[in-house]
Backbone as numpy.savetxt, mean C-alpha at the origin, in Angstrom:
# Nx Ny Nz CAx CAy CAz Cx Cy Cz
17.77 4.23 -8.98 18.82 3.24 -8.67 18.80 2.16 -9.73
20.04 1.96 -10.46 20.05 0.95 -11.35 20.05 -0.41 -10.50
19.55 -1.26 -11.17 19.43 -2.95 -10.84 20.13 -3.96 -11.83
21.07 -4.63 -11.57 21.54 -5.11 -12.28 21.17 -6.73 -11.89
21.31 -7.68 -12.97 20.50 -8.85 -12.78 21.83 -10.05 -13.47
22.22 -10.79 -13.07 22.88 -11.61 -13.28 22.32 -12.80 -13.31
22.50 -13.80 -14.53 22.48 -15.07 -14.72 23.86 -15.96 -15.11
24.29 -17.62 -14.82 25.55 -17.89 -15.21 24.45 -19.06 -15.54
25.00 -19.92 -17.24 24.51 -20.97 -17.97 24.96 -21.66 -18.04
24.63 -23.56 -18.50 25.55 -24.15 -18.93 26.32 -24.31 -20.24
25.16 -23.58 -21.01 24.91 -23.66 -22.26 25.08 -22.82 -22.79
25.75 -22.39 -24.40 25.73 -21.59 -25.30 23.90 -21.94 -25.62
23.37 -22.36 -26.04 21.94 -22.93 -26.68 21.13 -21.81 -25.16
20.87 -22.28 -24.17 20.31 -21.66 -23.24 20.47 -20.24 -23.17
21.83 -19.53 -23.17 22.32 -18.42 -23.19 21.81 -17.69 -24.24
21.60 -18.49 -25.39 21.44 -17.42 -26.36 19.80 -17.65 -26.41
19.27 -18.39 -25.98 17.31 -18.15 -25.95 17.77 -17.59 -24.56
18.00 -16.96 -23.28 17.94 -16.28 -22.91 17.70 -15.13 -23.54
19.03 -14.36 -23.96 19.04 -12.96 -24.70 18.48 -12.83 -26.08
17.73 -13.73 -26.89 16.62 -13.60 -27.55 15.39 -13.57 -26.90
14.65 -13.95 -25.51 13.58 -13.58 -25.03 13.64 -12.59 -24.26
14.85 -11.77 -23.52 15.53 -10.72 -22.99 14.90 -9.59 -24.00
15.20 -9.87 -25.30 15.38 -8.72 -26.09 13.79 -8.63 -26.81
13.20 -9.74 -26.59 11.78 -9.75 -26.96 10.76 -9.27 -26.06
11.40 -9.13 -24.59 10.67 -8.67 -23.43 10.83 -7.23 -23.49
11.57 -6.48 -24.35 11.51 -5.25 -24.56 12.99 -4.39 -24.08
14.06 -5.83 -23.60 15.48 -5.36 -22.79 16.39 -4.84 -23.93
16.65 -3.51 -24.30 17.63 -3.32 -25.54 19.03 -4.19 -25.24
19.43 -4.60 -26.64 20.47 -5.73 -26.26 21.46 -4.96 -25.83
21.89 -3.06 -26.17 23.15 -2.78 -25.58 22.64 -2.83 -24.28
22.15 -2.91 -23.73 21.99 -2.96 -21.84 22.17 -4.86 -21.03
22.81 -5.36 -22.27 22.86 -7.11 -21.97 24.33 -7.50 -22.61
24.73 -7.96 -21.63 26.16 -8.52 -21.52 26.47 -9.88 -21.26
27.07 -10.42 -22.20 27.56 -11.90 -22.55 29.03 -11.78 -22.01
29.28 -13.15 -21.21 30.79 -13.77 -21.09 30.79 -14.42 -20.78
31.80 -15.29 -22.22 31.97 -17.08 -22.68 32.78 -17.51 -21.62
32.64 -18.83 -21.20 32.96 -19.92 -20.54 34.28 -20.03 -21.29
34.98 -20.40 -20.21 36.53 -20.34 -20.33 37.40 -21.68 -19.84
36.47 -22.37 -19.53 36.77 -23.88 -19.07 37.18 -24.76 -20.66
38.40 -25.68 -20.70 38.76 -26.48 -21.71 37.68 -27.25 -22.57
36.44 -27.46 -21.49 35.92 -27.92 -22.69 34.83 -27.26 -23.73
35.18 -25.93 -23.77 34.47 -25.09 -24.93 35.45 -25.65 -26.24
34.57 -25.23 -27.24 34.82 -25.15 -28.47 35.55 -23.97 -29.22
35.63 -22.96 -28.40 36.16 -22.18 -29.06 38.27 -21.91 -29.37
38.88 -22.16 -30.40 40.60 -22.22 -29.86 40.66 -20.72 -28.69
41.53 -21.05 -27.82 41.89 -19.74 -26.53 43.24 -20.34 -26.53
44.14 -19.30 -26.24 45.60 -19.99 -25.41 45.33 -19.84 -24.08
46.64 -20.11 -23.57 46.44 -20.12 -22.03 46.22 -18.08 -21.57
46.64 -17.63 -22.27 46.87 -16.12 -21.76 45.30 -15.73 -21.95
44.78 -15.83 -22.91 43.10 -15.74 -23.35 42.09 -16.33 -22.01
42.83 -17.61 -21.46 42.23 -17.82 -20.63 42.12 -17.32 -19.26
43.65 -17.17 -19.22 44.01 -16.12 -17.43 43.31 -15.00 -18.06
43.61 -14.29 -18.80 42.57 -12.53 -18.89 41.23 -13.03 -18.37
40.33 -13.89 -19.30 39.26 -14.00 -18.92 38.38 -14.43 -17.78
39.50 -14.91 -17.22 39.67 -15.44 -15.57 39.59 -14.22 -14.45
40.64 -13.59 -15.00 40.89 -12.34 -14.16 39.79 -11.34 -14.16
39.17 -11.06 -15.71 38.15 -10.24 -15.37 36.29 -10.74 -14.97
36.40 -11.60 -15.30 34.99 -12.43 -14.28 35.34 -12.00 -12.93
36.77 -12.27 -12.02 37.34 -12.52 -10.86 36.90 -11.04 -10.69
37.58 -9.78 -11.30 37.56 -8.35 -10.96 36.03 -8.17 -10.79
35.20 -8.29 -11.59 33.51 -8.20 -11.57 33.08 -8.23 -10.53
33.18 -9.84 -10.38 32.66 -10.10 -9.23 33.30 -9.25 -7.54
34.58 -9.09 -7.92 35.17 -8.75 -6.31 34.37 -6.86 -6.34
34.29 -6.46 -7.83 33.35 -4.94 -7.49 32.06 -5.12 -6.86
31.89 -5.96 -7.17 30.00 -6.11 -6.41 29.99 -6.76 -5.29
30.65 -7.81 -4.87 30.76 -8.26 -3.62 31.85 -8.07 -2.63
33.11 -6.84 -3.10 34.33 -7.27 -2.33 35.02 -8.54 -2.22
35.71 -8.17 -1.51 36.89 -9.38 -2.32 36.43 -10.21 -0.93
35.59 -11.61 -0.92 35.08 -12.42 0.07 34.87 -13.29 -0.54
34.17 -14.20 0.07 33.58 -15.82 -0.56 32.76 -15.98 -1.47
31.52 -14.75 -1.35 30.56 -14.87 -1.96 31.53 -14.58 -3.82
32.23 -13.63 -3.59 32.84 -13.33 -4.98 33.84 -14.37 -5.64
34.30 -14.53 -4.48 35.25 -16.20 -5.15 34.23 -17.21 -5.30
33.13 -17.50 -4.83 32.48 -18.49 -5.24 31.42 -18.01 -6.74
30.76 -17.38 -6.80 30.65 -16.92 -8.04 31.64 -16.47 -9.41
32.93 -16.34 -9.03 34.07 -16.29 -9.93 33.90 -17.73 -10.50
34.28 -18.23 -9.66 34.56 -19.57 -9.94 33.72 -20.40 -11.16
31.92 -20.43 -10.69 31.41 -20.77 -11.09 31.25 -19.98 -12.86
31.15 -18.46 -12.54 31.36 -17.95 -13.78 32.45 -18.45 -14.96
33.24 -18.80 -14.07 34.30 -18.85 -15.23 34.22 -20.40 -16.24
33.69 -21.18 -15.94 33.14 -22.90 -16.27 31.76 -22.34 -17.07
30.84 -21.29 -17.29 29.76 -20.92 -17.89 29.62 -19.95 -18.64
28.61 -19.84 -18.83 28.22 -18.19 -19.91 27.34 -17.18 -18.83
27.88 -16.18 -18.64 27.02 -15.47 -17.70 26.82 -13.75 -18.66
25.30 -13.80 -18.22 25.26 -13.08 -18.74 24.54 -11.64 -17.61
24.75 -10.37 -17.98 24.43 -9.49 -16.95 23.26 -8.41 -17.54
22.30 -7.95 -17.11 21.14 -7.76 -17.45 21.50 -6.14 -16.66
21.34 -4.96 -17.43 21.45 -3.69 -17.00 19.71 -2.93 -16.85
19.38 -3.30 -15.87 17.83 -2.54 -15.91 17.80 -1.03 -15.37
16.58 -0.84 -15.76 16.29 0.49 -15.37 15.39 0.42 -13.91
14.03 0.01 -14.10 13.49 -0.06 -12.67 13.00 -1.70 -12.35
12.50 -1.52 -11.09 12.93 -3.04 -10.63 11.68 -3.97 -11.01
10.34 -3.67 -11.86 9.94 -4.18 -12.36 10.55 -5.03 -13.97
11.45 -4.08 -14.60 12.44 -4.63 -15.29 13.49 -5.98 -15.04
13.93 -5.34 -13.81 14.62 -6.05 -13.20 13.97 -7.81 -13.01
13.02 -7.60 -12.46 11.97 -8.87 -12.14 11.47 -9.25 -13.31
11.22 -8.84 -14.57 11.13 -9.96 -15.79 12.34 -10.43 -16.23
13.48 -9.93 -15.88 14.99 -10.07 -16.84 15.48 -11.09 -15.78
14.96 -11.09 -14.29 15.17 -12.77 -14.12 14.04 -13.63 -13.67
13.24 -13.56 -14.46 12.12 -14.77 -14.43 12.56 -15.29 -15.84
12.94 -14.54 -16.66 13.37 -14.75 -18.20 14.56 -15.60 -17.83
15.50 -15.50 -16.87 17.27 -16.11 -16.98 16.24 -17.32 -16.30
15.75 -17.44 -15.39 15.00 -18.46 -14.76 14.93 -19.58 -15.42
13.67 -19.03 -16.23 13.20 -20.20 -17.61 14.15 -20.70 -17.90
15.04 -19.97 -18.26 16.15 -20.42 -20.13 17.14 -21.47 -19.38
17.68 -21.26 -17.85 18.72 -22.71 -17.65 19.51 -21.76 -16.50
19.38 -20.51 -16.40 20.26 -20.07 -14.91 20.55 -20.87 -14.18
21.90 -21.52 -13.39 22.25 -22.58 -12.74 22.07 -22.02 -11.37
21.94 -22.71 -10.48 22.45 -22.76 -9.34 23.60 -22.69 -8.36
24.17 -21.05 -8.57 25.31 -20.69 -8.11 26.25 -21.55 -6.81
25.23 -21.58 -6.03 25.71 -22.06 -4.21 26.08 -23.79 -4.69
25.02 -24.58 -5.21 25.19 -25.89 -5.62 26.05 -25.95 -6.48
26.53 -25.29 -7.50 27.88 -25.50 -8.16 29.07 -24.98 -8.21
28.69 -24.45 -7.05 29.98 -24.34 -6.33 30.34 -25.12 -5.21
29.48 -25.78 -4.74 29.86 -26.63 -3.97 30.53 -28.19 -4.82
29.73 -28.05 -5.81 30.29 -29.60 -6.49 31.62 -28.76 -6.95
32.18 -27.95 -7.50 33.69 -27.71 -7.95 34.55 -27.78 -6.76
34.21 -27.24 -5.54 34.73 -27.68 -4.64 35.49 -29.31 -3.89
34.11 -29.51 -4.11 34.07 -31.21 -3.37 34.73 -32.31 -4.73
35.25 -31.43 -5.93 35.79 -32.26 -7.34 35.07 -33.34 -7.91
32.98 -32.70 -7.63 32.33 -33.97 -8.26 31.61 -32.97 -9.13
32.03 -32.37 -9.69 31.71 -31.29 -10.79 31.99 -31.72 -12.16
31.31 -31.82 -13.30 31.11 -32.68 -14.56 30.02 -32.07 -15.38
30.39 -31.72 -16.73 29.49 -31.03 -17.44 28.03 -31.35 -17.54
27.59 -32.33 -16.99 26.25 -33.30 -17.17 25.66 -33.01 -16.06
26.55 -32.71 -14.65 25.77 -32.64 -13.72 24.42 -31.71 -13.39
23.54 -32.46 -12.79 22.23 -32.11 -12.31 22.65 -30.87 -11.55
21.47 -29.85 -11.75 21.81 -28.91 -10.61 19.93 -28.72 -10.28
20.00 -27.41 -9.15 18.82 -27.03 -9.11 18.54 -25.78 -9.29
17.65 -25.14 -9.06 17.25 -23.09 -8.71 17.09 -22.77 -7.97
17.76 -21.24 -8.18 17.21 -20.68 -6.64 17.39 -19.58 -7.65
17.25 -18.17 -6.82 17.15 -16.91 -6.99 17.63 -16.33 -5.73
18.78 -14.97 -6.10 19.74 -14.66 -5.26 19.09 -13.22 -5.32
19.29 -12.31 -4.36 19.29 -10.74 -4.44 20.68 -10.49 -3.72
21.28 -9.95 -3.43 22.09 -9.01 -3.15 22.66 -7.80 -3.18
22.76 -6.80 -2.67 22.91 -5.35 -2.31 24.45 -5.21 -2.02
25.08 -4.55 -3.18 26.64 -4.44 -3.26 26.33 -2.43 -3.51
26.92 -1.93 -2.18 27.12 -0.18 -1.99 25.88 0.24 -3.07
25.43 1.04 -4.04 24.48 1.65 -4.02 23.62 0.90 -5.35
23.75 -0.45 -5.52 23.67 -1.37 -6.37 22.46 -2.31 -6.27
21.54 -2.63 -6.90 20.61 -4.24 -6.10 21.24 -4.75 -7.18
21.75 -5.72 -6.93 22.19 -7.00 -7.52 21.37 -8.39 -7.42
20.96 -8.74 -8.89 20.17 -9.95 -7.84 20.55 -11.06 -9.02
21.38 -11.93 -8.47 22.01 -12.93 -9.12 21.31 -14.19 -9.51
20.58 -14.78 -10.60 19.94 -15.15 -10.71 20.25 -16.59 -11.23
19.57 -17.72 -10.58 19.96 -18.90 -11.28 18.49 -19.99 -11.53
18.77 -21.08 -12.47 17.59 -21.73 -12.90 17.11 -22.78 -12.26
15.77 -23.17 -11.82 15.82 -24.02 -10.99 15.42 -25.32 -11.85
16.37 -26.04 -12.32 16.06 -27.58 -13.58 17.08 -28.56 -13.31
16.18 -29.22 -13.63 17.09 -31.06 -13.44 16.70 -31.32 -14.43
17.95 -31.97 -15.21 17.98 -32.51 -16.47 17.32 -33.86 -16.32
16.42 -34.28 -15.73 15.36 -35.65 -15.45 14.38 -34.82 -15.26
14.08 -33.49 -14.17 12.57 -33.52 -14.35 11.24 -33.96 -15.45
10.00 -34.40 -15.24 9.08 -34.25 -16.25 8.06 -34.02 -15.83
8.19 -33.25 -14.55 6.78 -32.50 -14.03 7.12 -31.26 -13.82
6.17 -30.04 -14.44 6.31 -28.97 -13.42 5.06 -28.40 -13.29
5.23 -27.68 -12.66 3.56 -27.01 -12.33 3.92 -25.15 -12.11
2.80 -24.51 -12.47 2.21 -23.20 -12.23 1.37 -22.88 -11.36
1.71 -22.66 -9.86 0.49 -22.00 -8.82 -0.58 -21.43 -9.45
-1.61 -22.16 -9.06 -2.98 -21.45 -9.28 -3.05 -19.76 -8.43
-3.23 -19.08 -8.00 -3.34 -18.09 -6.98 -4.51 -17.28 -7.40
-5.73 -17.69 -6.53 -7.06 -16.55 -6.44 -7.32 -15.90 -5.15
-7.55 -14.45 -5.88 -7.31 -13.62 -4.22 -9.07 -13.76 -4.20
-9.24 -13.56 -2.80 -11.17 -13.52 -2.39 -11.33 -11.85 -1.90
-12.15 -11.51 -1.98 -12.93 -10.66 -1.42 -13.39 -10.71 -0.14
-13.08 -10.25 0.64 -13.58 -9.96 2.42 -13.66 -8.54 2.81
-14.88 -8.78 3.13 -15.69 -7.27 3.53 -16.23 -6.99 4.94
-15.44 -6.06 5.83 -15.91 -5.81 7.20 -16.50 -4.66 7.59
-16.52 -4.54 8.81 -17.66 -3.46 9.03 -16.68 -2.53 10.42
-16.77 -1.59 10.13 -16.41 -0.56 11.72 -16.94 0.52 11.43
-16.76 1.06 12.23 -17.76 1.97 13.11 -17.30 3.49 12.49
-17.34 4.76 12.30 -16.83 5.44 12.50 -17.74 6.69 12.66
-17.13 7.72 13.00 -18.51 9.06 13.12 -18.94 9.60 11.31
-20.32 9.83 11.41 -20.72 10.29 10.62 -21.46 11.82 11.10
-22.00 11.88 12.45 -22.46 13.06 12.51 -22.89 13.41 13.97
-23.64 13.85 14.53 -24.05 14.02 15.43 -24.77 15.50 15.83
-25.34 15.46 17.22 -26.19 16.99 17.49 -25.73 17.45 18.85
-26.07 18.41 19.61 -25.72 18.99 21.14 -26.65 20.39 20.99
-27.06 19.92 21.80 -28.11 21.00 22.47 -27.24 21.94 23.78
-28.22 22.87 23.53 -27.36 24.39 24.55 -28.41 25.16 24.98
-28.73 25.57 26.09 -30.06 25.86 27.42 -29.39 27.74 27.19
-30.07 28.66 27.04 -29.35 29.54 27.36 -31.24 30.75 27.72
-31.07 31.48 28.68 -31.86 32.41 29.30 -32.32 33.89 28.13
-33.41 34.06 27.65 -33.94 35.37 27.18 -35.10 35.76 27.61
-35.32 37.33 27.63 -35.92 37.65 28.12 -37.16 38.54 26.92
-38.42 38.50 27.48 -39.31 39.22 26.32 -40.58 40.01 27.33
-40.81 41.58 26.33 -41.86 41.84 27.43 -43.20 40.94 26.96
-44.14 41.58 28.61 -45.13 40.82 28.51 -45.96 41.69 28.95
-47.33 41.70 29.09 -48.55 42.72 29.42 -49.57 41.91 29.61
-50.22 42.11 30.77 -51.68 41.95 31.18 -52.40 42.80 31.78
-53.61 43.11 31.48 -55.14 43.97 31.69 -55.67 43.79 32.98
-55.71 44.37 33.96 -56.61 43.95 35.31 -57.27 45.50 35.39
-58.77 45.25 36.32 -59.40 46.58 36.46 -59.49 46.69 37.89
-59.11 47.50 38.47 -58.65 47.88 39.77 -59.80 49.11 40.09
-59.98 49.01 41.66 -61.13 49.70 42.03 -60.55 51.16 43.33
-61.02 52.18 43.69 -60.38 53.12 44.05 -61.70 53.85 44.98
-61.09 54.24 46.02 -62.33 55.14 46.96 -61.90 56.62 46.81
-62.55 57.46 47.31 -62.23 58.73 47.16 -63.60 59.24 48.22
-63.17 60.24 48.92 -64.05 60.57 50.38 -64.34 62.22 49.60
-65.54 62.52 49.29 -66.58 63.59 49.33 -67.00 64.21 50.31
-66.30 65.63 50.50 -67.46 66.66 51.74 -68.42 67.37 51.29
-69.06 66.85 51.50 -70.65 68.05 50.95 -71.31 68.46 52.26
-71.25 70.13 51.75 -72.52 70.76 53.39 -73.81 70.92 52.60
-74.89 70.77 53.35 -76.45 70.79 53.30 -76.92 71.61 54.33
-77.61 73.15 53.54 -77.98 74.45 54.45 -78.88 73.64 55.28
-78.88 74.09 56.28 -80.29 73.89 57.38 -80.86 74.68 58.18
-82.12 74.79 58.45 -82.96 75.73 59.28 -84.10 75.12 59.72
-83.53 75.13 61.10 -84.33 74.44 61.69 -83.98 73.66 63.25
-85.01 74.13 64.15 -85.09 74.33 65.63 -84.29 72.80 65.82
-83.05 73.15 67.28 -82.19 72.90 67.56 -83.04 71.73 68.80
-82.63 70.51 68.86 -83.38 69.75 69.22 -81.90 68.89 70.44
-82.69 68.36 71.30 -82.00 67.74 72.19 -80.72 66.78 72.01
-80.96 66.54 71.05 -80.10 65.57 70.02 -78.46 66.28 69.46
-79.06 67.76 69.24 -78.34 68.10 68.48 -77.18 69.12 69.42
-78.30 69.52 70.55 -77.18 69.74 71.96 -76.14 68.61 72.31
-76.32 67.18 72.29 -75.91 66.13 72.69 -74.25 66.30 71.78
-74.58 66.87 70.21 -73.24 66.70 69.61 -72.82 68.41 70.00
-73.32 69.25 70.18 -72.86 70.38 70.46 -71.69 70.91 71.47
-70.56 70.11 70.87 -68.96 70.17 71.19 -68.42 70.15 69.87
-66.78 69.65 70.33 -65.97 69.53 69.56 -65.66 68.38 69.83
-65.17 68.14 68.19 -64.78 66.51 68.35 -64.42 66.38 66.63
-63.54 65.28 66.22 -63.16 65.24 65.25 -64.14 63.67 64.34
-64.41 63.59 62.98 -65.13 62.58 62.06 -63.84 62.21 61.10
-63.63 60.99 61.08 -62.69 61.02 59.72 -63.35 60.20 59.22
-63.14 59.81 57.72 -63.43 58.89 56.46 -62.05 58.58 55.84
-61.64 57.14 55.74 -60.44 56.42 55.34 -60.95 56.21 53.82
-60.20 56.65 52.54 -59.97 55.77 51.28 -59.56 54.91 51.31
-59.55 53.96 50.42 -59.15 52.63 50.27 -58.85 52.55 48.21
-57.96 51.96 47.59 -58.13 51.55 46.38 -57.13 50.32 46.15
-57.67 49.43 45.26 -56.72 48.73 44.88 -55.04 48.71 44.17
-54.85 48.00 44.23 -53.09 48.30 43.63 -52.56 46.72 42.89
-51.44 46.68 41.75 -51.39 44.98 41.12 -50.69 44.54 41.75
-50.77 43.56 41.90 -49.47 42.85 43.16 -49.13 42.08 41.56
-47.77 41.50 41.69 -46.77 41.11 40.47 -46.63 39.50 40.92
-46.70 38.43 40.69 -45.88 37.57 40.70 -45.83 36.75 39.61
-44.18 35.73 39.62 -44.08 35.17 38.63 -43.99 33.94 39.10
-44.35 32.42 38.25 -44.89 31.72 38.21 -43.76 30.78 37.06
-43.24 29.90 37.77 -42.38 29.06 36.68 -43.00 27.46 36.15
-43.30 27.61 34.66 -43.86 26.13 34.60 -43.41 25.48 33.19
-43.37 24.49 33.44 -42.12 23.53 32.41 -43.42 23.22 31.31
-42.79 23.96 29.80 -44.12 24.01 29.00 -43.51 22.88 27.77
-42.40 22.61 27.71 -41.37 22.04 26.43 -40.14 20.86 27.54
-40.05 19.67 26.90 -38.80 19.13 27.30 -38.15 18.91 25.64
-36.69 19.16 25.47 -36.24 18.67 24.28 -35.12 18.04 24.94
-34.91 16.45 23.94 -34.20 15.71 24.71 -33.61 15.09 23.04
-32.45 14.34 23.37 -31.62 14.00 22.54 -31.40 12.19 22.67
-31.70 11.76 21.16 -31.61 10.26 20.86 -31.11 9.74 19.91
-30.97 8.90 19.36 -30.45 7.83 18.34 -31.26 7.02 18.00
-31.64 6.71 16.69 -32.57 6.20 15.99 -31.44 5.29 14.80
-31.42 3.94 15.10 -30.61 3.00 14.15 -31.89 2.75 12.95
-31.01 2.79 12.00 -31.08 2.72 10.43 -30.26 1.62 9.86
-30.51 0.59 8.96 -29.85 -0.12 8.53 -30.43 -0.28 7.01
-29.01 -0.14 6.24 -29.09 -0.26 4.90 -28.16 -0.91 4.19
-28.92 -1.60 2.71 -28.00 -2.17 1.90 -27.22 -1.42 1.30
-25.70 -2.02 1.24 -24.47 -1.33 -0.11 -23.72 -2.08 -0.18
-23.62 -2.25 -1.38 -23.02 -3.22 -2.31 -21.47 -2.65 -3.07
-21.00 -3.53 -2.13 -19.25 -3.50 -2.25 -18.66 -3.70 -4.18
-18.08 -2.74 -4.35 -17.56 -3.66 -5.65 -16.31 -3.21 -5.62
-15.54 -4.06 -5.98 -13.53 -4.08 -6.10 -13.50 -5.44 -7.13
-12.36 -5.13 -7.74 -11.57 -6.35 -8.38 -10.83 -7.28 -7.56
-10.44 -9.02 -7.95 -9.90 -9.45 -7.34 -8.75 -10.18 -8.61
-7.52 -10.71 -8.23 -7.10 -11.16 -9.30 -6.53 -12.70 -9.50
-6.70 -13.36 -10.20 -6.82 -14.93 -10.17 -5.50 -15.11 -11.25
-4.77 -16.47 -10.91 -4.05 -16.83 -12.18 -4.57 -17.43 -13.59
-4.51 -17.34 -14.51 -5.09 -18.38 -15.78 -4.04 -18.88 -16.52
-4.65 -20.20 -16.18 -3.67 -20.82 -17.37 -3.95 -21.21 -18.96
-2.52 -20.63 -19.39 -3.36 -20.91 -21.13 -2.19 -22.33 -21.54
-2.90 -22.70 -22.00 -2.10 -23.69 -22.52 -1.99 -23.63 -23.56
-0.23 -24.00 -24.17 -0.35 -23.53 -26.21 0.98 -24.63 -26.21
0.54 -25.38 -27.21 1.32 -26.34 -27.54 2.22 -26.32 -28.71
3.76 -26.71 -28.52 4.78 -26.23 -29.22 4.05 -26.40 -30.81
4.73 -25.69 -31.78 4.84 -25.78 -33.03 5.90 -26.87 -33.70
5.77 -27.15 -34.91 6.70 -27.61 -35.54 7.84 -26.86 -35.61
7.70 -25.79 -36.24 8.63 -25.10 -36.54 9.45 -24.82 -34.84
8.49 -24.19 -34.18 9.75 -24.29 -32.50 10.67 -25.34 -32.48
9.60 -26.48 -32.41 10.46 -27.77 -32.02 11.49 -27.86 -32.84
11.88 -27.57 -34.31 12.85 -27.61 -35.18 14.03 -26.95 -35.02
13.19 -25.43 -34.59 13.96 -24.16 -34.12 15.39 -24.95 -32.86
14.67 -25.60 -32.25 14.87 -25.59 -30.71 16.07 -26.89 -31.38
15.89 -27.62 -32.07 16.52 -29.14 -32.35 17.65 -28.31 -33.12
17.75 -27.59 -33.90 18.67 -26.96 -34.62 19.78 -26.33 -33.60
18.84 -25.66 -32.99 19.88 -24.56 -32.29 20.85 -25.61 -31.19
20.53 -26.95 -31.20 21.40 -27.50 -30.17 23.02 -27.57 -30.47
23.00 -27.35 -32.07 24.43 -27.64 -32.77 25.25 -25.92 -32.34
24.53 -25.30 -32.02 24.67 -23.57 -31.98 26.67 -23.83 -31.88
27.19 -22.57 -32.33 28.63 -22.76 -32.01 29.26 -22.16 -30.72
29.94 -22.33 -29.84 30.19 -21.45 -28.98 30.58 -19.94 -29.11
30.87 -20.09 -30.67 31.82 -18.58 -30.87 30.79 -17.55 -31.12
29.52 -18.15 -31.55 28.57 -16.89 -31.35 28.50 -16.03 -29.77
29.16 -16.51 -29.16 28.87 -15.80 -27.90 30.62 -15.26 -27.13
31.41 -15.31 -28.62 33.23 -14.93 -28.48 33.11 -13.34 -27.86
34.14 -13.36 -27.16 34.35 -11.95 -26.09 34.37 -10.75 -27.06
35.18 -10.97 -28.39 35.17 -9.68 -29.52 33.53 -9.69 -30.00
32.67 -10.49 -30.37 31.09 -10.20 -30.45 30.38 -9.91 -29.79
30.65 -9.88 -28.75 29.86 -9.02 -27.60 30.58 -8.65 -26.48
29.63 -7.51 -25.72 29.99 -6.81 -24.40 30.38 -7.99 -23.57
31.48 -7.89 -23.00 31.88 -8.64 -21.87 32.07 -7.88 -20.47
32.43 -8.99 -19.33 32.23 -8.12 -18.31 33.84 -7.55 -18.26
């Protein structure tokens, strides 16, 4: 998306150290557009027809980017009493040096001078202030840019701005364990010696006279003898030989944060001779260096 950047001046002198630091910031000059102030008291000869054209097309400009509303009649207006110049960027870091650059050099204050042409206390001398405009015209950023200076100031200043370093702490997972119980089975063997009966008949011949005793058993009748042996009886026996159990053990350690932070610096460099000469010269500048046939107009 192109960005286009608008500044309106009081000055031929301002206008043109604009688009000499424009073009030193790296802005090719065909992508920068000049159009002279059309108000009587330029220097340059115009008839009246020179002046309606140039009227009309500031007027057309503006009504493409804003529609035909207030905001475009009030910037017409003001355009047409100045030098405005229009800044064709590529991306919006571009965009943002090509008006810190209109800034510096004398960009007026669109809303405030238009209110003084209005109210008929409008005068080439008058004080104005800055601001900085953006606006979004259909697939366009427009950001209309004006200077914030009073021809009395003699103070200004540059924000210091240092960013700090702040370092916090949260929590997050690094790891953890879970235990799981599960049943196996393994053989096993033990040795026992077990004892066993076993019943023996043995006969023993005999001869020999039959005695009172032996009439006494002289029937029938039955003798038994019972075996007996041992056998393993089985049982099992449950006993808790292991507990494994699960904990957390805190650890605390040093680490040492490192990031950049970024601070403003101020350099201070004090004009030259030659600037100051530069600068005293160029006040005579002519208006016609900045005539509609020498450069892109809108």
């Amino acid at each position: 998306m192109s960005k286009t950047v608008i500044g309106i001046f009081d000055s031929a002198r301002d206008a043109q150290e604009a688009v000499s630091r424009l073009s030193s910031a790296g802005i090719d000059r065909d992508r920068v557009d000049v159009a002279n102030r059309a108000d009587t008291s330029t220097s340059v000869d115009r008839n009246d027809d020179n002046d309606t054209s140039f009227g009309d097309s500031i007027s057309s400009f503006f009504s493409n980017l804003f529609g035909d509303d207030d905001d475009a009649k009030k910037y017409s207006e003001v355009a047409k009493r100045g030098y405005t110049i229009t800044v064709h960027a590529n991306t919006t870091d571009e965009a943002d040096r090509a008006a810190e650059i209109l800034d510096n050099t004398g960009a007026i204050d669109v809303d405030e001078r238009a209110t003084q042409i209005s109210s008929g206390h409008y005068n080439s001398t008058s004080d104005y202030n800055t601001s900085h405009h953006s606006n979004l015209v259909g697939d366009r950023d427009i950001n209309i840019t004006d200077r914030d200076r009073d021809l009395d100031i003699t103070n200004r200043s540059i924000p210091v701005i240092e960013e700090n370093l702040e370092v916090g702490k949260r929590e997050v997972q690094s790891g953890g364990a879970r235990l799981h119980s599960r049943i196996v089975e393994r053989p096993v063997e033990e040795h026992i010696r077990l004892r066993s009966e076993r019943v023996n008949v043995e006969r023993t011949p005999v001869n020999r006279e039959a005695t009172s005793a032996d009439f006494d058993t002289f029937k029938e009748g039955t003798i038994e003898l019972t075996e007996r042996q041992e056998v393993p009886i089985v049982n099992k026996e449950a006993r808790v030989v292991e507990e494994v159990s699960l904990n957390k053990q805190i650890e605390e350690t040093e680490e040492t944060i490192r990031d950049t932070v970024r601070k403003t610096e101020i350099d201070v460099e004090n004009l030259s001779d030659d600037e100051i000469r530069r600068r005293r010269d160029s006040s005579s500048y002519n208006d016609t260096s900045y005539n509609r046939d020498d450069n892109r107009t809108i």
